[in-house]
C-alpha positions, 0 to 999 in steps of 0.5 A: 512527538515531532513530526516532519513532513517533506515533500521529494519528486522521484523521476524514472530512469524511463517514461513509464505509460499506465491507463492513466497517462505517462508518468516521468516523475512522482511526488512523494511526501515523506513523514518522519514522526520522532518520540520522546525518546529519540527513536524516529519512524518513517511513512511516506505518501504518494497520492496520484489525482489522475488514478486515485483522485487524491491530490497531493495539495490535499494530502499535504493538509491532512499530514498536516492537521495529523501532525498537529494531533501527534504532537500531543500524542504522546500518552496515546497508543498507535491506534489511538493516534490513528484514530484520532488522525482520522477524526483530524483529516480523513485522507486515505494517503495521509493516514497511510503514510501515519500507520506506516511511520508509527508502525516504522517507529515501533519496530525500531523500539522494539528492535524488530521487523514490523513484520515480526510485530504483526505475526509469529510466523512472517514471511521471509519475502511476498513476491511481486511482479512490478508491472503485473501484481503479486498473481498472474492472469489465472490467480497463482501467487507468483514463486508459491505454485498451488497458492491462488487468490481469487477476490479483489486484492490483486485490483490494483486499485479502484475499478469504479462503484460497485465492482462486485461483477468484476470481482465476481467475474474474475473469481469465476475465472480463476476458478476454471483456471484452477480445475483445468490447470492441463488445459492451462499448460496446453494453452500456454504451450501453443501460445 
């Protein structure tokens, strides 16, 4: 397989502040991994040593030592060169951006949605607050009323070793949120 990797700086229309400083720009390294047959897929990588720890240089050398592993891949399935990426560079971002490029290039072969290949029944959109997640403070999934998630996927991230407390804290919240939900409209209507 051929492997291009590049690297592209996106810059915001506007400063946008997080925990972890402003931001005004964001490197992303994109992957492009071409078959045999001509059929390409795309991932990308967008690490940020700030929040993750993760710097660019070193995700770079990951999708690096991965393209050296998907050149002679073409024999191997898409497990198979994960794997064997994995066992090349263990680089959370880069294998990311590998399974997205191969998963990418398999929807293209098969002339179907990735998200087809995952299931029978895929969803036609998951709704995303860009600034708050996909739930809100008391756990409801926003645009499905009545559909909670209560555990640690909606933490954008890591919260530091060992977050059993805060996961469990944040479950022990919702739930009251999810058996007084007149409390919750009244709260929200003297607000």
């Amino acid at each position: 397989m051929d492997v291009v990797v590049d690297q592209e700086t996106l810059r915001f229309r506007e400063p946008m502040r997080t925990a972890h400083g402003e931001l005004r720009e964001r490197p992303v390294l994109r992957v492009r991994i071409t078959g045999p047959d001509g059929v390409t897929g795309m991932g990308e990588a967008a690490p940020l040593e700030a929040y993750d720890g993760v710097r660019l240089e070193d995700t770079w050398d990951a999708l690096e030592a991965h393209a050296a592993v998907l050149r002679d891949g073409d024999r191997m399935s898409g497990g198979q060169l994960l794997d064997a990426c994995r066992a090349a560079a263990d680089v959370p971002h880069a294998l990311a951006a590998i399974d997205m490029a191969l998963w990418d290039r398999a929807g293209r072969r098969a002339g179907r949605p990735v998200a087809a290949l995952l299931t029978d029944r895929p969803l036609e959109r998951v709704p995303v607050n860009a600034t708050e997640g996909v739930v809100d403070p008391h756990g409801n999934v926003f645009g499905y009323p009545g559909l909670h998630i209560a555990d640690g996927s909606i933490m954008p991230g890591p919260v530091g070793p060992n977050p059993s407390f805060t996961i469990a804290a944040l479950a022990d919240r919702f739930a009251d949120s999810m058996l007084e939900p007149d409390h919750r409209a009244a709260e929200a209507a003297a607000a």
